[in-house]
C-alpha angles and dihedrals in degrees: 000000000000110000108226127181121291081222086068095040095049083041087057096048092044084059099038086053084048097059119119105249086013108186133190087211090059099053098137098045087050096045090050091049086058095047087047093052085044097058115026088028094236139074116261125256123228100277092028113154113172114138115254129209097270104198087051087052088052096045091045093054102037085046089048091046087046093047090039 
């Protein structure tokens, strides 16, 4: 897994908590739509599918179980 700065990842929580209708039992929605963001620089649409930077995705979601 790739190591990227704990300013990003704080930078992405920050932004997942800051969803409208943000949800603890939809982590992983909410961690994929910040990657997304991250990434394509927009939010994806409903039947989005553009790929995501996977290993982001993993170390988001793992950093935001672990701080949570």
């Amino acid at each position: 897994m790739a190591d990227y700065p704990e300013s990003l990842i704080k930078s992405l929580l920050l932004k997942v908590k800051d969803y409208p209708r943000f949800s603890k039992e939809e982590i992983e929605k909410f961690c994929w739509m910040a990657v997304h963001e991250h990434k394509h620089g927009v939010l994806p649409s409903e039947y989005d599918v553009r790929e995501i930077d996977e290993d982001l995705f993993l170390e988001l979601l793992q950093s935001f179980k672990s701080k949570n």
